[in-house]
C-alpha positions in Angstrom: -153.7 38.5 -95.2 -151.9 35.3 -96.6 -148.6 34.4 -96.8 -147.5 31.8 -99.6 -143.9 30.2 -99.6 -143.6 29.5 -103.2 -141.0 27.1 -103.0 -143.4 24.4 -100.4 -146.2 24.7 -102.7 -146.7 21.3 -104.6 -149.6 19.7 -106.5 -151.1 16.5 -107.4 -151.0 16.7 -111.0 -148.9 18.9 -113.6 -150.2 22.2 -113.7 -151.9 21.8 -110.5 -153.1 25.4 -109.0 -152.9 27.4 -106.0 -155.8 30.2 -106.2 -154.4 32.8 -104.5 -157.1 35.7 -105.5 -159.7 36.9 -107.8 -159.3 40.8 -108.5 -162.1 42.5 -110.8 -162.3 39.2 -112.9 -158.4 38.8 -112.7 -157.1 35.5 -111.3 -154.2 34.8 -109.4 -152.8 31.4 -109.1 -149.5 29.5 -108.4 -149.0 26.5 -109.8 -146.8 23.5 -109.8 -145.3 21.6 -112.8 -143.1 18.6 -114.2 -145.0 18.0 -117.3 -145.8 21.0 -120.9 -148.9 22.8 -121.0 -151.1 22.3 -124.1 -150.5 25.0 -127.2 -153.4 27.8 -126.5 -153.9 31.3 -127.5 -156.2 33.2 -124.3 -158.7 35.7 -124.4 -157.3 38.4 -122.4 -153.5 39.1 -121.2 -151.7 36.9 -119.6 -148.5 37.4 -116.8 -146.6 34.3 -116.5 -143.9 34.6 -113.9 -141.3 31.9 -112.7 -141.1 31.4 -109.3 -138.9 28.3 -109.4 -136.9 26.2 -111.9 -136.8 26.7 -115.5 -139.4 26.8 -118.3 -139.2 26.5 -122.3 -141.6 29.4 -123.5 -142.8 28.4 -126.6 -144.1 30.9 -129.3 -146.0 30.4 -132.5 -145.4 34.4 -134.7 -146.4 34.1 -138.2 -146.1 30.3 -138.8 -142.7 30.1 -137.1 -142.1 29.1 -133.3 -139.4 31.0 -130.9 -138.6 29.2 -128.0 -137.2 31.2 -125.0 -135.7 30.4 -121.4 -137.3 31.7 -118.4 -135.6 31.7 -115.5 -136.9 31.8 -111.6 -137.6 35.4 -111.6 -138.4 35.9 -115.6 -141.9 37.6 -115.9 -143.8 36.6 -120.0 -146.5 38.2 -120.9 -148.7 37.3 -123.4 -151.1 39.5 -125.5 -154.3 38.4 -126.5 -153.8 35.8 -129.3 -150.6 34.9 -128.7 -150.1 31.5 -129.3 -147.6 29.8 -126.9 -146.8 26.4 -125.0 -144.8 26.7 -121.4 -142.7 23.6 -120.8 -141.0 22.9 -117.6 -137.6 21.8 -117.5 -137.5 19.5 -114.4 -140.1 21.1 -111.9 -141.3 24.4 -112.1 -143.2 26.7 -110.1 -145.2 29.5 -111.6 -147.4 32.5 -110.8 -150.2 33.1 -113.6 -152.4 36.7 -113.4 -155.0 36.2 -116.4 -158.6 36.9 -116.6 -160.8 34.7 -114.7 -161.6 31.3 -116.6 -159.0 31.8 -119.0 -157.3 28.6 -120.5 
């Protein structure tokens, strides 16, 4: 059994991960940000939940982007091919579920 206060975790770098489990090829990490995550489209579905802070979801549909603010507690999820961008406002902590190895 583990325990994980969200809010302590923090990281060396942006983007920096907690691996909190592998279930049946399915990660489960926290991580800790200050700094945007690169445009990428995954392979599989993603769940992107905010733990802490604020975050800028960024959407490319069709040639246009949609931007969208999470809050601490907003869950996005992502289909495969989806093309999107998370970008912290301040510090933000997250909890990604995606296939194992995903981008």
């Amino acid at each position: 059994m583990k325990i994980i206060k969200s809010a302590e975790f923090t990281a060396d770098g942006a983007w920096g991960a907690l691996d909190i489990t592998t279930m049946h090829g399915i990660s489960c990490r926290l991580h800790w940000t200050d700094a945007p995550y690169k445009w990428h489209v995954n392979d599989g579905e993603e769940v992107f939940a905010v733990m802490q802070g604020q975050v800028r979801m960024r959407v490319r549909r069709a040639g246009a982007e949609e931007v969208t603010i999470l809050d601490a507690g907003d869950i996005f999820h992502a289909q495969p091919g989806d093309e999107h961008m998370a970008e912290p406002v301040g510090i933000a902590r997250i909890l990604v579920i995606e296939k194992e190895g995903s981008v």
